[in-house]
DRENPA-3360 file (N, C-alpha, C; in nm, 2 decimals, always signed):
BEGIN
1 = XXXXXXXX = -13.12/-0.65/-9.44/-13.06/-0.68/-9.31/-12.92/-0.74/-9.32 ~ -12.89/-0.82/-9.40/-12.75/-0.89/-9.43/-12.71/-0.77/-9.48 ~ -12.71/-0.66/-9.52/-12.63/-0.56/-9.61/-12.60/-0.46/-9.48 ~ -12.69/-0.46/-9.36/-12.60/-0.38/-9.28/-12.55/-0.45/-9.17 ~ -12.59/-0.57/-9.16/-12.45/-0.65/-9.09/-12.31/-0.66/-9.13 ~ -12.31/-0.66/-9.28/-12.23/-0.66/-9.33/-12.13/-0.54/-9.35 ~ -12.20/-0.45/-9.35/-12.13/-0.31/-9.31/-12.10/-0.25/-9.17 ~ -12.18/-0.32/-9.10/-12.07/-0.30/-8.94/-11.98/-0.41/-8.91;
9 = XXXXXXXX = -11.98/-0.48/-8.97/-11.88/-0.55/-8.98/-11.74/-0.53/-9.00 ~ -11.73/-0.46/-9.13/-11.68/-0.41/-9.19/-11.60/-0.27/-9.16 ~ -11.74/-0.20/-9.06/-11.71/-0.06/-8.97/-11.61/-0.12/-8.83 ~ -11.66/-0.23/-8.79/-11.55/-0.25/-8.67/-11.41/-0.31/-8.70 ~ -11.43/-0.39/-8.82/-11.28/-0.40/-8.90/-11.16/-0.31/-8.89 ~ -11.27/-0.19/-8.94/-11.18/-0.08/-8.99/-11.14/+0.00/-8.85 ~ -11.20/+0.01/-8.75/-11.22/+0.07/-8.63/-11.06/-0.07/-8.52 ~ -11.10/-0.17/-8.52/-10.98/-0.22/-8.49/-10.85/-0.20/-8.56;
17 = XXXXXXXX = -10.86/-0.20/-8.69/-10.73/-0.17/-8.76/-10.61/-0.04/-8.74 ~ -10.74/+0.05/-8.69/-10.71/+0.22/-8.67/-10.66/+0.19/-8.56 ~ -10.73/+0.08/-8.42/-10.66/+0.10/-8.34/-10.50/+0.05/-8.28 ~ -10.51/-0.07/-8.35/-10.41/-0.16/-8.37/-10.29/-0.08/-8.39 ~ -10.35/+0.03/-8.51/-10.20/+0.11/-8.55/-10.19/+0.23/-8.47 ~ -10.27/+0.24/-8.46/-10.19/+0.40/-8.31/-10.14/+0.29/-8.22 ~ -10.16/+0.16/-8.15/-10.10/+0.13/-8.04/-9.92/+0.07/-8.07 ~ -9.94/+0.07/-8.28/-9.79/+0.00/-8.31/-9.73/+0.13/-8.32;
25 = XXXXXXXX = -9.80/+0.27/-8.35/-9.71/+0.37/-8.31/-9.66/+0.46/-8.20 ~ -9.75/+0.44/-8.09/-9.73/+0.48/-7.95/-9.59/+0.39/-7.91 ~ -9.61/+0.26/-7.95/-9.49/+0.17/-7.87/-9.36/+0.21/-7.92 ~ -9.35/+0.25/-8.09/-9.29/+0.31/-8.10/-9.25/+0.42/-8.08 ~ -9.29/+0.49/-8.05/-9.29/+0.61/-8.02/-9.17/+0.62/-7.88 ~ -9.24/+0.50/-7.78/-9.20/+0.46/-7.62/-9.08/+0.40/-7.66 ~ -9.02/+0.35/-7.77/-8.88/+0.24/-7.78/-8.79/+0.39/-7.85 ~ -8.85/+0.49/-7.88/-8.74/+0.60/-7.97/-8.72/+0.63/-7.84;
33 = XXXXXXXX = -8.83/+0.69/-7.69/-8.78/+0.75/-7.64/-8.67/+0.72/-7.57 ~ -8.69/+0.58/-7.51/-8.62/+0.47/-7.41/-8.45/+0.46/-7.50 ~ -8.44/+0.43/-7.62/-8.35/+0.48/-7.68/-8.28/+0.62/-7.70 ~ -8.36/+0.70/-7.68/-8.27/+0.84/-7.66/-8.23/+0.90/-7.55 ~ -8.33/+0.81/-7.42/-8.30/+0.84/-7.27/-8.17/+0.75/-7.25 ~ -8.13/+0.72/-7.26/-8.03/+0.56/-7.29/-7.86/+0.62/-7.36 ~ -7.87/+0.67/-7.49/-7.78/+0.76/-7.54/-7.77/+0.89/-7.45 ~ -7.86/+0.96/-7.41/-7.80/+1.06/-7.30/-7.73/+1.03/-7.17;
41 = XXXXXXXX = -7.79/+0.97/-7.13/-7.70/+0.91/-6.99/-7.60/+0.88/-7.00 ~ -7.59/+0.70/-7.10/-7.42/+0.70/-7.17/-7.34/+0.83/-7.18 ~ -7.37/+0.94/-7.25/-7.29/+1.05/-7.28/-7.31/+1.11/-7.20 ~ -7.37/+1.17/-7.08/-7.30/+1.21/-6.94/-7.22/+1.14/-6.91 ~ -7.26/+1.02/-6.84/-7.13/+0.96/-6.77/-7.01/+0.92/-6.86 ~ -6.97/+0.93/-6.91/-6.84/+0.93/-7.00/-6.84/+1.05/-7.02 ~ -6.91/+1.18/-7.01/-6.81/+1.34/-7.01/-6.80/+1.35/-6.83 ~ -6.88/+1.29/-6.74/-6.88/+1.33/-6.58/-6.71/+1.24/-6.58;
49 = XXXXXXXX = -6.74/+1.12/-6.62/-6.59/+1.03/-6.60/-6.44/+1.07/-6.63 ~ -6.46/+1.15/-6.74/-6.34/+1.18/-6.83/-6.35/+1.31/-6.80 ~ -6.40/+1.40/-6.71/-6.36/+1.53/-6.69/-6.26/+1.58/-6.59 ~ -6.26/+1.53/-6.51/-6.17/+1.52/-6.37/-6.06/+1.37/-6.35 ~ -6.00/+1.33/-6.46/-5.96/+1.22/-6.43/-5.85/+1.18/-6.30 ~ -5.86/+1.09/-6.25/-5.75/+1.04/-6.13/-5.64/+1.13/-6.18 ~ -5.56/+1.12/-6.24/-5.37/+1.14/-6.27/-5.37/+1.33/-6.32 ~ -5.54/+1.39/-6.31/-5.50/+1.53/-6.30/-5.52/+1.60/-6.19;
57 = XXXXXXXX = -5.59/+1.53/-6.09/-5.62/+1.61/-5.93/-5.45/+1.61/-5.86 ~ -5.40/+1.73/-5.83/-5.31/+1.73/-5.77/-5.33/+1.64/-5.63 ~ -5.19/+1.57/-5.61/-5.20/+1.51/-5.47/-5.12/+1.56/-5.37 ~ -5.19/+1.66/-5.26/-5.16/+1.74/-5.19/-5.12/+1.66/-5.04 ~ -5.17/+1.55/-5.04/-5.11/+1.48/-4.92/-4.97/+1.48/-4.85 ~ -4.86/+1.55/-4.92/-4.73/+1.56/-4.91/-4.70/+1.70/-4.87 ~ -4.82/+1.80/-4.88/-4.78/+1.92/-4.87/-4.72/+1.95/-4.74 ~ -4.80/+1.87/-4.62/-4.69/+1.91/-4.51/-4.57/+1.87/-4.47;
65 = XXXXXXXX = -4.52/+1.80/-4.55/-4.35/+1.77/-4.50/-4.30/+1.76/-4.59 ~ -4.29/+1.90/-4.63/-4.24/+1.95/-4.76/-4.15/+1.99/-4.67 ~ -4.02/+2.04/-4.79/-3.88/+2.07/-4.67/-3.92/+2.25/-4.68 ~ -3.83/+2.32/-4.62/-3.85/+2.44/-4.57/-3.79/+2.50/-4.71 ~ -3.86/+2.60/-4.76/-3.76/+2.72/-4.84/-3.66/+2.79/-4.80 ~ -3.51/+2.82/-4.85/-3.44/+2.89/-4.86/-3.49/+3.05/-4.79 ~ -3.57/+3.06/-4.89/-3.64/+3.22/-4.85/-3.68/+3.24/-4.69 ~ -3.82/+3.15/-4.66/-3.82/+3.11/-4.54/-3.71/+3.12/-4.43;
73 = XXXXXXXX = -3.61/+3.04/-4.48/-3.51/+3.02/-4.34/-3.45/+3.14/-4.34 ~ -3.43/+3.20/-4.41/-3.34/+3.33/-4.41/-3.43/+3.47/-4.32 ~ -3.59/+3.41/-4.39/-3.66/+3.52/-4.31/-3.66/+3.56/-4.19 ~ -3.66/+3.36/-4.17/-3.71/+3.37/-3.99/-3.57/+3.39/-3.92 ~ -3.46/+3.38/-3.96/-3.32/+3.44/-3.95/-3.33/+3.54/-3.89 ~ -3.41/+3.67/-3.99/-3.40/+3.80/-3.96/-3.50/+3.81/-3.86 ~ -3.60/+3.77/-3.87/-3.69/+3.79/-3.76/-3.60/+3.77/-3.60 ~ -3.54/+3.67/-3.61/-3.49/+3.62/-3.46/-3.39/+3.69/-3.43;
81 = XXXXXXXX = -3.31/+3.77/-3.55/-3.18/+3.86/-3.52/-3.27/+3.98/-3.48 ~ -3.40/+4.01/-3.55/-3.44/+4.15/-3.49/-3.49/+4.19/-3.39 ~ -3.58/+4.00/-3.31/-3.63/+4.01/-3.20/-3.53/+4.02/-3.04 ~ -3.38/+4.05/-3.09/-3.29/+4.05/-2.99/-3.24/+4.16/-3.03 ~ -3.16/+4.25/-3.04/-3.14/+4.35/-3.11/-2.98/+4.38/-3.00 ~ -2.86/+4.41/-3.17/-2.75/+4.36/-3.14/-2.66/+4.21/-3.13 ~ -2.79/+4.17/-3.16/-2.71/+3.97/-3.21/-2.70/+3.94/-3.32 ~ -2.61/+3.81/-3.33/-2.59/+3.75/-3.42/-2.62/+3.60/-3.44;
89 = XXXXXXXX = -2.69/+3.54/-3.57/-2.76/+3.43/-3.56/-2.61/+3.32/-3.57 ~ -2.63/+3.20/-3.47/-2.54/+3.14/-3.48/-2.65/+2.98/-3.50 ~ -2.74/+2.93/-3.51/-2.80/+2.81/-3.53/-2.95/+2.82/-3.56 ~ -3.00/+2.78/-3.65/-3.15/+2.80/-3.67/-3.18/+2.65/-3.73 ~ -3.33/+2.59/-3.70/-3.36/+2.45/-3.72/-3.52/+2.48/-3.73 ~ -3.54/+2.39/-3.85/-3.68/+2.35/-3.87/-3.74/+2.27/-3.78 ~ -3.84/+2.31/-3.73/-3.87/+2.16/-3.65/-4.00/+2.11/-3.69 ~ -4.05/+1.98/-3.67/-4.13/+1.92/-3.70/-4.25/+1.96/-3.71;
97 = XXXXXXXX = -4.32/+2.07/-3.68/-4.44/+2.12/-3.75/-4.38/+2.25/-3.83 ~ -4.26/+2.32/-3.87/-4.24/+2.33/-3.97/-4.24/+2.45/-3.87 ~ -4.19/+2.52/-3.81/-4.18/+2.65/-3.72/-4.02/+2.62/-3.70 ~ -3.96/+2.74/-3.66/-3.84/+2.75/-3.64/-3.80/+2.72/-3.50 ~ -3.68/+2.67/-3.48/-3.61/+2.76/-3.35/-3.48/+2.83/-3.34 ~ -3.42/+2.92/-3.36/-3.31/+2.98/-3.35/-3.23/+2.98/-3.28 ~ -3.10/+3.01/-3.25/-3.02/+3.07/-3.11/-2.91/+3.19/-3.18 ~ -2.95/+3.35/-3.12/-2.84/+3.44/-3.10/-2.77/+3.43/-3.05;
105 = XXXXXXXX = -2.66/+3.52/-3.06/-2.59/+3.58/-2.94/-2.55/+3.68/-2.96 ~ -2.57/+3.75/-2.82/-2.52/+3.92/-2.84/-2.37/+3.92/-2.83 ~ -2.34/+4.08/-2.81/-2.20/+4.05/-2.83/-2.14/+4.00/-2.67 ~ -2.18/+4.02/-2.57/-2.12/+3.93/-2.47/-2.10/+3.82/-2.45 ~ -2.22/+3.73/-2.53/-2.19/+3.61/-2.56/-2.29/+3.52/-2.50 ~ -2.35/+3.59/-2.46/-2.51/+3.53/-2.40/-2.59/+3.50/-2.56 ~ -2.66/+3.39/-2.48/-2.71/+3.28/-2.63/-2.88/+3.28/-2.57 ~ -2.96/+3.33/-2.65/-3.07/+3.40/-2.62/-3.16/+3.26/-2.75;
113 = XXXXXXXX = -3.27/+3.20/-2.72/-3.32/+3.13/-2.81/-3.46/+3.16/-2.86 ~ -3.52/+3.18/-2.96/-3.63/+3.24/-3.04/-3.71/+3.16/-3.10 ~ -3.82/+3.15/-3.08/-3.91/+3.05/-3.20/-3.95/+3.14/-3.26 ~ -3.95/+3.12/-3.38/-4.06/+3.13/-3.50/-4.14/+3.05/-3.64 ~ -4.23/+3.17/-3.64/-4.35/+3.10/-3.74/-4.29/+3.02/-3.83 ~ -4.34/+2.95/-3.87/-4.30/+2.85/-4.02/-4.30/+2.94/-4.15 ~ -4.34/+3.06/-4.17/-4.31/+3.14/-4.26/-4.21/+3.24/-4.24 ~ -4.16/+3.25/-4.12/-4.06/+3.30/-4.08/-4.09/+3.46/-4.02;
121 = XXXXXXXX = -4.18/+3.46/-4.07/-4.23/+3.62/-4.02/-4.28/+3.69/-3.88 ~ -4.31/+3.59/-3.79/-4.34/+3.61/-3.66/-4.27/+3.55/-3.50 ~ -4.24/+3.61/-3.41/-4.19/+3.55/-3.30/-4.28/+3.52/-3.22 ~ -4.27/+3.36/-3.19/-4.39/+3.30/-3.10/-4.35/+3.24/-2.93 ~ -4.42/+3.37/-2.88/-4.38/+3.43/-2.76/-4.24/+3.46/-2.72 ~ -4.23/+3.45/-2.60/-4.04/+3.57/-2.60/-3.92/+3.48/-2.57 ~ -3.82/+3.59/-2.67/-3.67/+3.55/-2.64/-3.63/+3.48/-2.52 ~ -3.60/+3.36/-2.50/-3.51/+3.29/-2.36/-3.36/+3.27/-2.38;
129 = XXXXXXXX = -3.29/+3.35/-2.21/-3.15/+3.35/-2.22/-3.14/+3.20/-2.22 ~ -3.04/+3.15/-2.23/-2.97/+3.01/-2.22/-2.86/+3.08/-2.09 ~ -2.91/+2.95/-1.99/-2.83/+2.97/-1.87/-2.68/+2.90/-1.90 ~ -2.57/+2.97/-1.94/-2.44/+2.93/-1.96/-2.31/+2.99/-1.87 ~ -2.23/+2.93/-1.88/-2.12/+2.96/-1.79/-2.02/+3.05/-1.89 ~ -1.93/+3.14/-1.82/-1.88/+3.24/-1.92/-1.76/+3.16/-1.99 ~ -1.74/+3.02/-1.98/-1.64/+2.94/-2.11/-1.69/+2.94/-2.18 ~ -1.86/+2.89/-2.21/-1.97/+2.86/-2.28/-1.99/+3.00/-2.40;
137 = XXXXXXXX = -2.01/+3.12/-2.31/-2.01/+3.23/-2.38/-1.89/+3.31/-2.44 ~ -1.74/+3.28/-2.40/-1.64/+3.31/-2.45/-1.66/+3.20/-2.60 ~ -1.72/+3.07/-2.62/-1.66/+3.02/-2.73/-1.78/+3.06/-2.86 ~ -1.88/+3.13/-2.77/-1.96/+3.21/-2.88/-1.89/+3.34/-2.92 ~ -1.85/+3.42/-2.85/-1.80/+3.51/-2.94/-1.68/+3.46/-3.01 ~ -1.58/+3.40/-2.94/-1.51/+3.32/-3.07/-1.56/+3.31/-3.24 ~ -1.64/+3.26/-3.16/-1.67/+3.19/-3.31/-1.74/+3.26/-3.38 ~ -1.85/+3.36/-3.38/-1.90/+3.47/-3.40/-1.78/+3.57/-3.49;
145 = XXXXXXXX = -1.70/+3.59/-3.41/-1.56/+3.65/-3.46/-1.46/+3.61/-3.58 ~ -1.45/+3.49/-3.55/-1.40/+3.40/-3.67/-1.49/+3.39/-3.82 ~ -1.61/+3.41/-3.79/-1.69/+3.35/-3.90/-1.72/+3.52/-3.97 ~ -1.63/+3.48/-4.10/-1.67/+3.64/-4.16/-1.82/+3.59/-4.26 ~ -1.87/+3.47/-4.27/-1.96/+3.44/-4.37/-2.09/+3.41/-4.25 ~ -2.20/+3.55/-4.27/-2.29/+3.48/-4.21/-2.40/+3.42/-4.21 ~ -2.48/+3.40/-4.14/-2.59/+3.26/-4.19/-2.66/+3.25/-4.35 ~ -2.67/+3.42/-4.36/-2.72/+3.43/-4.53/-2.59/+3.32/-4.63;
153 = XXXXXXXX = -2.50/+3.41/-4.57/-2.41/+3.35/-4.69/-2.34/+3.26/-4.70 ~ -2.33/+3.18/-4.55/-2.34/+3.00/-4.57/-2.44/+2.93/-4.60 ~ -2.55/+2.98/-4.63/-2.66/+2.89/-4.67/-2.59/+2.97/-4.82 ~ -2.61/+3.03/-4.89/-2.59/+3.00/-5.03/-2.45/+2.91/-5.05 ~ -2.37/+2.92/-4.96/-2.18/+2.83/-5.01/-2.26/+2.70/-4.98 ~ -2.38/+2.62/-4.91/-2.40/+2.54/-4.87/-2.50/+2.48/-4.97 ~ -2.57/+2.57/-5.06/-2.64/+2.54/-5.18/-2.60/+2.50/-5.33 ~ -2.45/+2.59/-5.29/-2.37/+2.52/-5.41/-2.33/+2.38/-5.42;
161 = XXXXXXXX = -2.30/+2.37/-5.32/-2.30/+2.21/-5.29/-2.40/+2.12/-5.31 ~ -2.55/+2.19/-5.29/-2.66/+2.07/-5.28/-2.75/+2.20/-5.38 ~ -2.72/+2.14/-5.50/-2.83/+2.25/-5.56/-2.94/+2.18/-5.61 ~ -3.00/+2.31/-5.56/-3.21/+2.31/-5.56/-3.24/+2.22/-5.42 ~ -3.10/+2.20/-5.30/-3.18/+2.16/-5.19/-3.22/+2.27/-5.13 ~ -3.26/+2.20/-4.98/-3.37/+2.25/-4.89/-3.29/+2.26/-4.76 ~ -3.22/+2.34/-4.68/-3.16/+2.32/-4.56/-3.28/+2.31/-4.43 ~ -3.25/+2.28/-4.37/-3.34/+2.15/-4.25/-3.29/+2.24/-4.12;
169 = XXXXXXXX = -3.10/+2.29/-4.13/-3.06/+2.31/-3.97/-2.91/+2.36/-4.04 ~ -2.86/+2.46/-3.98/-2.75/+2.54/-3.95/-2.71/+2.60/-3.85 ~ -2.62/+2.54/-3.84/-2.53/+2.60/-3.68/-2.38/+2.64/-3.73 ~ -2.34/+2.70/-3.68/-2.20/+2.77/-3.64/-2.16/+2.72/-3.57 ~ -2.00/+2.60/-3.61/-1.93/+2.52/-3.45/-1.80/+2.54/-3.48 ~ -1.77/+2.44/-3.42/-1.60/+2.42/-3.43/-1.56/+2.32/-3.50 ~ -1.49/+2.26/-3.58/-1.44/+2.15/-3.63/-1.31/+2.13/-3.63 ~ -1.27/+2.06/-3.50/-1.10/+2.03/-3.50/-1.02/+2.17/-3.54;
177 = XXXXXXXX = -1.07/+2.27/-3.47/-0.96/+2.41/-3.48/-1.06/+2.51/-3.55 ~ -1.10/+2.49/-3.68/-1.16/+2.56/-3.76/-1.30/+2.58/-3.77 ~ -1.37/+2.71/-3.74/-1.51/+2.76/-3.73/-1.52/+2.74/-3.86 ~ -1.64/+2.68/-3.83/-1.75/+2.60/-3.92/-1.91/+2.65/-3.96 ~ -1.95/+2.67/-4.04/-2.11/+2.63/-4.08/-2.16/+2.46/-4.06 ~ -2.26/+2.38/-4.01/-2.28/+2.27/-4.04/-2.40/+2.31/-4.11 ~ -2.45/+2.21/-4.18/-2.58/+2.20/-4.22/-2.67/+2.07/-4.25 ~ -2.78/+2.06/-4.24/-2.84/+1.95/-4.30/-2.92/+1.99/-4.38;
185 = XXXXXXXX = -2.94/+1.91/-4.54/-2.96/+1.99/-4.64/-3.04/+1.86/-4.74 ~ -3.20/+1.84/-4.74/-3.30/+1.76/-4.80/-3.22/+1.81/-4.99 ~ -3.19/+1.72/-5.04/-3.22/+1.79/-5.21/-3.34/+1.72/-5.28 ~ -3.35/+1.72/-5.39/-3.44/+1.70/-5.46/-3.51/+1.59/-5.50 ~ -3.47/+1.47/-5.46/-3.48/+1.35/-5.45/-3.52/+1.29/-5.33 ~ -3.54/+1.36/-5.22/-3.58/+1.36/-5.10/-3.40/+1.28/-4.98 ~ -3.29/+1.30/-5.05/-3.16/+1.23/-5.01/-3.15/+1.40/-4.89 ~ -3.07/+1.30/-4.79/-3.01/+1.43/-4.69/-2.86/+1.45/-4.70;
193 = XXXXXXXX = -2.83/+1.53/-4.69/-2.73/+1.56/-4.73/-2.65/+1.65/-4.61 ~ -2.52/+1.61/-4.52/-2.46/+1.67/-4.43/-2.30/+1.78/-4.47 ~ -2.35/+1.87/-4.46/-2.22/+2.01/-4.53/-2.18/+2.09/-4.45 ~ -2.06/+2.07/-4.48/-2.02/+2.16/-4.33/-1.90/+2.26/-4.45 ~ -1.92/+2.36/-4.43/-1.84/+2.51/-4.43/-1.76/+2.57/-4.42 ~ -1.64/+2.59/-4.42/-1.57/+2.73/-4.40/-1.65/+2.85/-4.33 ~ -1.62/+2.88/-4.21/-1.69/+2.99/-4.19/-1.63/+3.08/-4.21 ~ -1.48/+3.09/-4.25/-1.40/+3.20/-4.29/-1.43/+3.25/-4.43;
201 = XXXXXXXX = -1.38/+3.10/-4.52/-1.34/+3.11/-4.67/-1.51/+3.10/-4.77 ~ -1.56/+3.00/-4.70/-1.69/+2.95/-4.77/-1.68/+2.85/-4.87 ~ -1.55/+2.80/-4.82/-1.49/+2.65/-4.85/-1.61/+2.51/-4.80 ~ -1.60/+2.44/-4.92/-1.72/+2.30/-4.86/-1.59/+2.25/-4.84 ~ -1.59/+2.18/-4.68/-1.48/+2.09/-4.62/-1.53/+1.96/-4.66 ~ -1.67/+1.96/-4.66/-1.71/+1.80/-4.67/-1.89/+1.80/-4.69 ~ -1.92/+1.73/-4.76/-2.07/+1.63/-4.82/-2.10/+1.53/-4.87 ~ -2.11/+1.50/-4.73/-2.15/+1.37/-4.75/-2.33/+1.31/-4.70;
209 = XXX = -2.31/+1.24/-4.77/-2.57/+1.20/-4.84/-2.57/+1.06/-4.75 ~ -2.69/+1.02/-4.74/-2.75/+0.91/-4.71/-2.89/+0.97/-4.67 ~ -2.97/+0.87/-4.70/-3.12/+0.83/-4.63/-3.15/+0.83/-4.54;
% end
């Protein structure tokens, strides 16, 4: 009787021992995993963090008052010379949603005014005369006449002056006797810059910048 007390005794020893150690290996088993779930996450978020950083997403919030292209103004140039047919461009201006306004004149001297698209490629809705008196239209053909350089090619005499700017507004006037180009002209630094032309020679009379 003492000999098989003694051996279940002995049988539940051994039976606790077994179980003791599967529960020291399950725990472990639970601390490798909780450890390896732990290193994964870390290394996502440090590749999610470091993929897209702040200082490489372009910041596009400036894109709308960006100054006009060269190309642009020249287009919508032609556009407003072709939506009158027989004129010549004497003033074209960016305006503030970035669309044009122009003013022709034919050869009589009637001053006809044009909007166009901000790409320069379309007329938005129709040509309007300018109600003027015939002094008003005598000093457009004047000047028309006088000016052998036209709008194309006072904006480049007007880029030599401001190079890699952005012209804003050109008109054809008068300056104390002599027909003129004026211009306003953004350069690169965001400075404005005012140039006025020869409309004969393609002489810069004057540029002068400020803020």
């Amino acid at each position: 009787m003492a000999i098989r007390n003694g051996s279940a005794s002995r049988t539940r020893t051994t039976a606790f021992a077994l179980a003791g150690a599967a529960l020291v290996a399950l725990a472990g088993c639970g601390n490798d995993d909780d450890s390896s779930h732990d290193t994964t996450t870390n290394t996502t978020t440090s590749v999610a963090g470091s993929s897209v950083p702040n200082s490489s997403v372009p910041n596009s919030s400036g894109s709308g008052s960006a100054a006009p292209s060269t190309q642009a103004l020249e287009r919508a140039g032609a556009t407003a010379v072709a939506a009158v047919p027989g004129s010549v461009l004497i003033s074209i201006e960016s305006e503030h949603d970035q669309t044009w306004e122009a003013q022709v004149v034919t050869s009589d001297g009637v001053e006809h005014h044009v909007d166009v698209s901000a790409d320069g490629a379309t007329v938005i809705g129709a040509p309007r005369i300018d109600n003027e008196d015939e002094s008003d239209r005598a000093k457009h053909r004047d000047r028309v006449q006088a000016a052998t350089l036209d709008y194309t090619a006072a904006a480049a005499a007007v880029l030599t002056a401001v190079q890699g700017g952005s012209i804003t507004e050109l008109n054809l006037d008068n300056d104390n006797g002599t027909t003129v180009w004026e211009a306003d002209v953004i350069d690169g630094a965001g400075t404005k810059h005012e140039v006025t032309i020869d409309a004969a020679t393609g002489q810069v009379l004057a540029n002068t910048s400020g803020r």
